[in-house]
C-alpha positions in Angstrom: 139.1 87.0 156.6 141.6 84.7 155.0 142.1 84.7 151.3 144.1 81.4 149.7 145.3 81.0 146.4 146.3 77.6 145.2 148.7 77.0 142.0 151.4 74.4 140.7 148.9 72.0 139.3 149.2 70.7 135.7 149.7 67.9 134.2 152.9 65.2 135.1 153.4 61.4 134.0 153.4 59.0 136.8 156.0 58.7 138.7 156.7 62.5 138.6 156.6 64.9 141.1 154.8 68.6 141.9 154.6 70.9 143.8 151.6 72.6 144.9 151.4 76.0 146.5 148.7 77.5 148.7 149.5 81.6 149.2 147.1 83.4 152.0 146.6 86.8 152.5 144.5 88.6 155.2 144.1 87.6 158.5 146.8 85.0 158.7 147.6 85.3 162.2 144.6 83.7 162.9 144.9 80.7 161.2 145.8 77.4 163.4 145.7 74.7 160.9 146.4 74.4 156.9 144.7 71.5 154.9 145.1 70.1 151.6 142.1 68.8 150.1 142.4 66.5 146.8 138.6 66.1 145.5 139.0 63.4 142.4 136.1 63.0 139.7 132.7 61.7 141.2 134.3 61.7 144.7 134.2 64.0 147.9 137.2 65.9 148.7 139.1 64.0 151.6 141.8 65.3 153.7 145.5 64.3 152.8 148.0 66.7 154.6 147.4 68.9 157.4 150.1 71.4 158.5 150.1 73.0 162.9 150.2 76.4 162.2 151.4 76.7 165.4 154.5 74.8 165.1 158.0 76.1 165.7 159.3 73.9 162.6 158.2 74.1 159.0 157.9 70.7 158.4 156.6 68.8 161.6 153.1 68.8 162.8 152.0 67.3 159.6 149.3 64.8 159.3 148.9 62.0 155.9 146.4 60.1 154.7 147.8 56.4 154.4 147.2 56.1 150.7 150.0 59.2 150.5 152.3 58.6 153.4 156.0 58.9 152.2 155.2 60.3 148.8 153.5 63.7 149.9 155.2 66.0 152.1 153.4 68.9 153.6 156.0 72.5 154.6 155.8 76.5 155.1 157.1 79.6 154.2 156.4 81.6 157.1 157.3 85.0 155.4 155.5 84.0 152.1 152.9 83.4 154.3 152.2 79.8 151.7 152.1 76.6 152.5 153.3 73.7 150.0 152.1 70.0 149.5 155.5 68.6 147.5 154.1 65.4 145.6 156.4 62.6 144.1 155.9 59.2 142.9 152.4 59.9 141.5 149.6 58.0 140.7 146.9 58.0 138.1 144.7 57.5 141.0 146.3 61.0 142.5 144.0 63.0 140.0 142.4 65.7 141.4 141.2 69.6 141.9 143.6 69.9 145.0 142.4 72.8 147.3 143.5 74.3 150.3 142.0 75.1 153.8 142.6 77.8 156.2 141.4 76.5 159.6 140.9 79.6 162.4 138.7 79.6 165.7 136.3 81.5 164.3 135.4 79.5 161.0 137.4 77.9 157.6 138.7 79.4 153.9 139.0 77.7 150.7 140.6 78.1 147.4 139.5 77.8 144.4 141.8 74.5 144.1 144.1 73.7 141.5 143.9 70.7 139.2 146.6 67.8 138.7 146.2 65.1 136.3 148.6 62.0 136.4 148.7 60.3 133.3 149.9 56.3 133.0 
């Protein structure tokens, strides 16, 4: 099993920036993709940033939804075995419980998620 543990939500104006963290422990090895998940009030949780476990780089490999292409960036810490989504210029509209996904061959872990509010 895989065990993720988000932090680094709070709250921030907008325009700010934060940082989120996503620590696993367990079976990491197993993992093959890493997912960050906002879920806003009244709305599903849709995929944002998505990190290639398997890549040699700690920043490449990384997938964005348009709505935050050039203001999210999605990296790794190999030996803290966490995986960050670094947010900037944000948006009211960025509110959100923001969880993490461990994606392995066998099946997928959550967090418990970590909430951000973006005031105007």
């Amino acid at each position: 099993q895989v065990q993720l543990v988000e932090s680094g939500g709070g709250w921030v104006q907008a325009g700010g920036s934060r940082t989120l963290s996503c620590a696993a422990s367990g079976r990491t090895s197993s993992t093959n993709l890493m997912v960050w998940y906002p879920q806003a009030p009244g709305k599903q949780r849709e995929l944002v940033a998505l990190f290639d476990m398997g890549s040699s780089t700690n920043y490449a490999d990384s997938v964005y939804e348009d709505s935050v292409k050039g203001r999210f960036t999605i990296s790794r810490d190999s030996p803290r075995n966490t995986v960050y989504l670094q947010m900037s210029s944000l948006k009211p509209e960025d509110t959100a419980v923001y969880s993490c996904k461990a994606v392995t061959t066998a099946m997928s872990y959550w967090g418990q998620g970590t909430q951000v509010t973006v005031s105007s």
